[in-house]
C-alpha positions in Angstrom: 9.6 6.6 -9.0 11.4 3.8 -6.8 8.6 1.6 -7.3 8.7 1.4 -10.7 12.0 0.2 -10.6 11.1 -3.3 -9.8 10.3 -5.2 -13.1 7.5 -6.7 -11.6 5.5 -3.6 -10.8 4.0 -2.3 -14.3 2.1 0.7 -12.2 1.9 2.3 -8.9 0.1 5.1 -7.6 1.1 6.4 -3.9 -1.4 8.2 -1.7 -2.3 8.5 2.1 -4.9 6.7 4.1 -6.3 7.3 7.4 -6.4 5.4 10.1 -8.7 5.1 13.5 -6.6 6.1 16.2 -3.9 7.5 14.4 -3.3 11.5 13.4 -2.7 12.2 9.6 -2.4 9.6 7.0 -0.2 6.9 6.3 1.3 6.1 3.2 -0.3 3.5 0.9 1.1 2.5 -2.6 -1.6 1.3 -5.0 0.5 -1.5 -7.4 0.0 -3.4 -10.3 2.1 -6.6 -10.8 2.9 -8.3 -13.9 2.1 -12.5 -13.5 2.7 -14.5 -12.1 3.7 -12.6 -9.1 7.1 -12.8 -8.4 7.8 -10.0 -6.6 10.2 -10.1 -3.5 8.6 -7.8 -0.8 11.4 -8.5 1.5 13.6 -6.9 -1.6 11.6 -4.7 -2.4 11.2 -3.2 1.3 14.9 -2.8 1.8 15.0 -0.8 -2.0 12.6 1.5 -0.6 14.0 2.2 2.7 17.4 2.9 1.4 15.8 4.8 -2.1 13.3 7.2 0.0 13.5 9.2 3.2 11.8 7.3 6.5 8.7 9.3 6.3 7.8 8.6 2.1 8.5 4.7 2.7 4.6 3.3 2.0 3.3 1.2 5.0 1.0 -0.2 3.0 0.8 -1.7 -0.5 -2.3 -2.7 -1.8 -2.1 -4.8 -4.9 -4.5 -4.1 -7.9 -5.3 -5.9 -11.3 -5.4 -1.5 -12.7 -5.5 2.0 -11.9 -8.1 4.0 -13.5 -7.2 7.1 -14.6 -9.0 10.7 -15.3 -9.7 12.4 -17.9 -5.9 14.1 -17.4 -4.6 10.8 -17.8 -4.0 10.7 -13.9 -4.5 8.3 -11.6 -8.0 8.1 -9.8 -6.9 7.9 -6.1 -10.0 9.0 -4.8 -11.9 5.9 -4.0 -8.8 4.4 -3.1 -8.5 6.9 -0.3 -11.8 6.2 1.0 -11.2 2.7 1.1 -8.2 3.2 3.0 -7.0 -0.6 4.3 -10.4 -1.8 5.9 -10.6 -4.8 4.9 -14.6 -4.7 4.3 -14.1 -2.1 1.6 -11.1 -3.4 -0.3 -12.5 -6.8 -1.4 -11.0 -7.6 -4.6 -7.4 -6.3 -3.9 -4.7 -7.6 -1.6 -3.0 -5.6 1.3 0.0 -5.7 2.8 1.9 -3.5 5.5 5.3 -3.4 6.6 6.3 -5.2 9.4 10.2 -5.8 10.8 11.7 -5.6 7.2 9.2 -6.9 4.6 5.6 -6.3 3.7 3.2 -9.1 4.8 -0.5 -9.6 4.6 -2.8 -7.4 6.6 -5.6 -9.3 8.0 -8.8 -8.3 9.7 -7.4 -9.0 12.5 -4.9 -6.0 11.7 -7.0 -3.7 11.0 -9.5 -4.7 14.7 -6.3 -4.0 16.4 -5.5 -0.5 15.0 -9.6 0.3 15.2 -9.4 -0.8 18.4 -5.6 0.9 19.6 -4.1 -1.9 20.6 -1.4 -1.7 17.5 -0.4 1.8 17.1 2.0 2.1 14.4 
């Protein structure tokens, strides 16, 4: 996994989300960082463009102290799919979509503007 490859990131998981005004999902990477956190999302943005085809490239990256995992030993994505990227359900973790050529924060301010249409992505 690409994401992995970053000494930084100690775990990932990669799922879609959905999003108001907006058909299908978009793609959301669930990571875990070693600290303290010094990973270089302008680096690691330009790994993962070149590493992955357009369409597999996460727009989002929401950053997580762990990933629960089943019973299989798999990752438990399904409350991170409802969540999504509102930022009234994911509290405790940190979001950040990709903008120009590295990921920065998303706000509530963001997320009003793609409930709203007025950022379509």
């Amino acid at each position: 996994m690409q994401l992995m490859d970053f000494l930084d990131i100690v775990d990932a998981s990669v799922y879609g989300v959905i999003l108001p005004n907006h058909d299908g999902r978009a793609g959301c990477a669930a990571i875990v960082v070693s600290f303290p956190l010094t990973l270089d999302f302008s680096q690691l943005a330009d790994h993962l463009k070149h590493s992955l085809q357009f369409f597999a490239v996460p727009l989002f990256l929401r950053i997580t102290e762990d990933l629960p995992l089943t019973g299989n030993m798999k990752h438990q994505k399904h409350e991170l799919r409802e969540e999504g990227v509102d930022p009234t359900k994911v509290q405790d973790d940190r979001v950040l979509w990709l903008r120009d050529e590295t990921y920065i924060e998303f706000t509530g301010n963001d997320w009003e503007g793609i409930k709203s249409g007025g950022i379509r992505l």
